[in-house]
N, C-alpha and C positions, 0 to 999 in steps of 0.2 A: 411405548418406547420403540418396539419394532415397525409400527407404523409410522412414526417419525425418521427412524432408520430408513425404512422403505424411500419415503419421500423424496429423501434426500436423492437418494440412488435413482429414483426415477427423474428427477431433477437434473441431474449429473448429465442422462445419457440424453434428454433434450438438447442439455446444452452444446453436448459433443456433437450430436447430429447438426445443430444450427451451425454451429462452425464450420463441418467438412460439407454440407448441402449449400451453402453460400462461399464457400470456397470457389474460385474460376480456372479452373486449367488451361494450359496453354494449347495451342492446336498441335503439339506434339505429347500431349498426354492421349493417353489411350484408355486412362478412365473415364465412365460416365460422370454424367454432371449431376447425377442425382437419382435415388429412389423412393418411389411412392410407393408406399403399402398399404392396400384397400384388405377390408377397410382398417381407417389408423384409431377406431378405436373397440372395444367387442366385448359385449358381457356373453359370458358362458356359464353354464350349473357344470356341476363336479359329474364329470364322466362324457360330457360334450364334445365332439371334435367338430372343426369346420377348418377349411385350409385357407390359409387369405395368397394373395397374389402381389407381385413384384413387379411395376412399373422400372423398367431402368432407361433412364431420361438423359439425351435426344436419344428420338428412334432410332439415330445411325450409329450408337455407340458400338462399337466393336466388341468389347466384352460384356456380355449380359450374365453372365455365372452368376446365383445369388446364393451363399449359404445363408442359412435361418439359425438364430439360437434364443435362447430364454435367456433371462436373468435369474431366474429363480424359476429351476425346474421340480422343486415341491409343490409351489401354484401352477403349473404348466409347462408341459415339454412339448417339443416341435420338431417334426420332419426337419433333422439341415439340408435336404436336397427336394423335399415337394413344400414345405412350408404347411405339412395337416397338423393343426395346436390341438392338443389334449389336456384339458381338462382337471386337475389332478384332486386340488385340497381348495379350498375355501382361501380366499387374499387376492392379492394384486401380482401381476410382470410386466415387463416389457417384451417383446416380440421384438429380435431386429433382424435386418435382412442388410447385409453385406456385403460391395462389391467393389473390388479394388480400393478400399478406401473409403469409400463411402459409405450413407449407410441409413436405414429407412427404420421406422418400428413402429410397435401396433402397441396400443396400452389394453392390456387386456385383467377384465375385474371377472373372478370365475365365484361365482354367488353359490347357495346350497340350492338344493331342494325344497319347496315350502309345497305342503300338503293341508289340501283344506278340506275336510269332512261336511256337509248339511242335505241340503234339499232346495227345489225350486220348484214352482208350480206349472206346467205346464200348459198348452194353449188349451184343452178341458179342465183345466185346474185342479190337475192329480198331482200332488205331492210325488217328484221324483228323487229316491238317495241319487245323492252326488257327490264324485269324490276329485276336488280340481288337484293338478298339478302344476304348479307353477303358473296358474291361470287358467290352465286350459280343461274344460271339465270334460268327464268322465259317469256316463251315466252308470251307475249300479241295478236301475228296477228299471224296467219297459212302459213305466209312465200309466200301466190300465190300472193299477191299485196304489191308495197313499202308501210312501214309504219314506225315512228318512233314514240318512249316515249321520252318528250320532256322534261317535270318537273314531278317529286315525291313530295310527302308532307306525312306526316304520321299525325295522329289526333286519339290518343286515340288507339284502333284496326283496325283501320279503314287505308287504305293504297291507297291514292287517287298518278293518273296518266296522264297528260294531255299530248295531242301529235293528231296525224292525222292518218286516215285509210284512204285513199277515200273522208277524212273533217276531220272536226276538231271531235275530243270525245274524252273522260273523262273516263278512269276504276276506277270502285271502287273494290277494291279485287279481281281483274282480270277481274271483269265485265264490258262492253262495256256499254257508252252508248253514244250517239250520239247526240252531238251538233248542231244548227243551224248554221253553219259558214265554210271558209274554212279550218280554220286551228287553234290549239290549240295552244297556246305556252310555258303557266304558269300555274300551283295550286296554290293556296294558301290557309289554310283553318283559320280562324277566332277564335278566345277563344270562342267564343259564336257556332262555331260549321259550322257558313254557310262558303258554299263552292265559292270559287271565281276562275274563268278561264278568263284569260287573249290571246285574239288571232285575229282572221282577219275574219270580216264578207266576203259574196259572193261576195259583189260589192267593194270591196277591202278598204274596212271602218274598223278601228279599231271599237273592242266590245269586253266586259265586259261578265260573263253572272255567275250569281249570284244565287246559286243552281240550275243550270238548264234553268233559265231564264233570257234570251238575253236584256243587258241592251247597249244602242250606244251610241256615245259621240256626242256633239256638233262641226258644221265643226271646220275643224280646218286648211282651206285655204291651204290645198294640194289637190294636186288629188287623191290620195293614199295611206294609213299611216296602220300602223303596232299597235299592244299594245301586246310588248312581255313580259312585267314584270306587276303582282301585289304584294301591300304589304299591308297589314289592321294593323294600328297602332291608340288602340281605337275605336273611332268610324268614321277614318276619311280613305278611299280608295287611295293609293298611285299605279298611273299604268304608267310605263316607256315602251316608243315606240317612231317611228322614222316615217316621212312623206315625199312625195319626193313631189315638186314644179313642176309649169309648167318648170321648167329650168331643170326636174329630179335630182336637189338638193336634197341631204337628210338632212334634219334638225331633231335635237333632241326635243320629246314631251315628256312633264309629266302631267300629268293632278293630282289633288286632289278635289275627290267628282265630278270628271265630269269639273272640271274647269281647262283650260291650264294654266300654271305656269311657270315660266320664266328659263330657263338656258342657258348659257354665250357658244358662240361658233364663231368659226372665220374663218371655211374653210366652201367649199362648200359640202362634205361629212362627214355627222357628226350624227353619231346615238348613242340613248341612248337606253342601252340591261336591266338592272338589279336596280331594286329600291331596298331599305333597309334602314328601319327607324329606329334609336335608341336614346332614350333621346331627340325625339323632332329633332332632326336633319336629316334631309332627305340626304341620298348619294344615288346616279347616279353613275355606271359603262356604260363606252361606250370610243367611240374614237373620233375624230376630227380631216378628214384629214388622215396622218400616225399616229396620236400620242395617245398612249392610255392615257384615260381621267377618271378622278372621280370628279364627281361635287359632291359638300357640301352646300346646302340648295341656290341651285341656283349658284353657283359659279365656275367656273372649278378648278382643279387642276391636272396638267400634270404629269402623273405617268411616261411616258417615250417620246422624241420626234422621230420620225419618225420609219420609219419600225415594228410599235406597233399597238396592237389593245390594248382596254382593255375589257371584258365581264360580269363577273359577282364582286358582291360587298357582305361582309359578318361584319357584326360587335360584336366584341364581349369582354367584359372585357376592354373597351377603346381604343380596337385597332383596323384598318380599314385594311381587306383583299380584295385585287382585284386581279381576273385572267385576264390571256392573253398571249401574244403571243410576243415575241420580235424577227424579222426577221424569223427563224423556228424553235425559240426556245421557249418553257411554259414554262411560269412563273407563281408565284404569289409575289406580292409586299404584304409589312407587312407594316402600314405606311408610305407609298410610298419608301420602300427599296425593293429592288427586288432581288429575289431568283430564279434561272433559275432549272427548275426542272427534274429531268436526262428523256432523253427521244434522239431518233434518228430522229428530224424533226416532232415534234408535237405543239397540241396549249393545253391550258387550259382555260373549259370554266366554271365548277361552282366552288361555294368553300360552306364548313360548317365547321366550329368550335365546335368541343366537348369538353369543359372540356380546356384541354392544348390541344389536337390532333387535327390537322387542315386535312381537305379533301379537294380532288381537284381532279375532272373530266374532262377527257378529252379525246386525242388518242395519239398515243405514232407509230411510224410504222405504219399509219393505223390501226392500233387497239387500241377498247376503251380498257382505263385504268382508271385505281385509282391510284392515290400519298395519302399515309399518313404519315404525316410528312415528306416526301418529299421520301421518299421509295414508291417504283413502286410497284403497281399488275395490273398485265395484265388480264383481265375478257375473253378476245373471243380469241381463233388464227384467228378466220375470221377477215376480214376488217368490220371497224365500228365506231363509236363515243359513249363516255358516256358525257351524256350533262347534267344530274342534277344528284344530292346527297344530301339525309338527312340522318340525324345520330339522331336515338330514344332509 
């Protein structure tokens, strides 16, 4: 509805400008004939500024004055005397610029932040973490040893990164710091602020470690078990991971608060990748066997049978998104309907939902990419994976 609303309004103020810019004064008018504003259209991320400029047309107009204003200065406000636009919230304005009557605008669309977590191979073909923003990458390791960014989380200003150097560790704003364990696998950060990493102690035990401090789980009658997924819903810790048995079975684990919790499974390889609670409802992304799977508060539900995996799980607005892979094609299912997502032999592993825009990470030809809205951008020409994505 407000997008319709918007529409309108943006519609309006074309029409006005078309009217008074095609308007002809007389040689006793002392308005100009017209303003151009470069440029007349502008995407910005939230927090952007760039100033646009005011042609006022012919050269010999006598009064050049421009004041600048928004139409919606919740999406963007503007210098009324330099024309600098800032950036504010996520949506659409118009930008106009005014003088004697006349009257010029910029249509400006100010977009979020999208954060994309993986790695790329470099020209010795060392697995470098990488952390893009908005496209534009950001190396994390110096490229002499493999390393990969495994999850992104965003919290405030703050731009947390878990993944593995040599072990597990954690950047905060590019900065390293180094875990107890071998390997990271998850961020997640809290409304209340504490940070939670989810990944594999040395003795190959799932662990927790909770700003910084290593918390272990109680056995859980494997030999070996993984905790690749946290989720903090209130005050209660949701961690999704996989165990292999003396038969090297993998079976799916989720623990809440440290306690194993029940989910429904029928083959002999079967792991859970991705927790996501909404409304009380706990969903599991993972597979069973070929088949990719989403469990619903313990329950399974077959998103595809055989030649599937399934990976990550996102909820949003009532509706349940999971990535994966069917035979060598990415997908993500909306509702358990699937959407194969263009690519030459690739998988999908994370998903986010902004707004209506859905994200989904993954590799596309050996190289990591971004789907948004099911339109491709390819991040590296190197070989590489994008494994998480947030959108702030």
């Amino acid at each position: 509805m407000r997008s319709k609303f918007f529409s309108k309004i943006i519609l309006a103020v074309m029409m006005t400008a078309a009217v008074v810019m095609t308007a002809h004064p007389s040689d006793d008018d002392l308005a100009p004939a017209g303003i151009i504003v470069s440029p007349s259209v502008l995407e910005l991320h939230v927090g952007d500024k760039q100033t646009l400029t005011a042609e006022v047309t012919p050269a010999d107009a006598p009064n050049k004055n421009v004041t600048w204003g928004s139409i919606n200065n919740y999406v963007a406000t503007v210098n009324p005397l330099t024309g600098e636009v800032r950036a504010v919230a996520i949506g659409k304005t118009i930008i106009t610029a005014r003088a004697n009557g006349e009257i010029g605008f910029c249509v400006i669309t100010v977009s979020p932040h999208v954060y994309v977590a993986g790695y790329y191979a470099n020209d010795s073909n060392v697995q470098v973490a990488t952390l893009w923003k908005n496209g534009v990458p950001q190396d994390l390791t110096d490229g002499k040893g493999h390393a990969r960014a495994e999850s992104v989380f965003v919290y405030g200003n703050d731009v947390y990164v878990a993944g593995n150097a040599g072990g597990a560790v954690l950047w905060k704003n590019g900065v390293k710091q180094t875990l107890s364990g071998s390997s990271a696998s998850f961020v997640f950060v809290s409304d209340g602020g504490d940070v939670y990493v989810a990944g594999q102690d040395v003795d190959n035990k799932p662990v927790l470690w909770k700003n910084g401090v290593k918390q272990t789980f109680p056995p859980t009658g494997t030999d070996e078990a993984f905790a690749n997924s946290v989720f903090v819903y209130g005050n209660d810790v949701y961690v999704a991971g996989y165990g292999h048995d003396k038969r090297t079975r993998a079976i799916p684990l989720l623990w809440k608060n440290g306690e194993l919790q029940t989910l429904d499974y029928n083959k002999d390889s079967v792991f859970a990748h991705t927790v996501f609670v909404s409304n009380n409802d706990v969903y599991v992304a993972g597979y069973d066997g070929d088949n990719a799977v989403l469990w619903k508060n313990g329950v399974q539900q077959i998103q595809h049978k055989g030649s599937a995996l399934g990976y990550s799980v996102f909820v949003s607005g009532g509706d349940v998104y999971v990535t994966g892979i069917i035979a060598n094609d990415a997908v993500l299912w909306k509702n358990g309907v699937k959407q194969i997502l263009p690519s030459d032999g690739g998988e999908a592993f994370a998903v986010f939902v902004s707004g209506s825009d859905v994200y989904v990470t993954g590799y596309d030809d050996s190289k990591p990419v971004l789907w948004k809205n099911g339109v491709k951008q390819t991040l590296s020409t190197n070989r590489g994976i994008a494994l998480s994505v947030f959108v702030e």
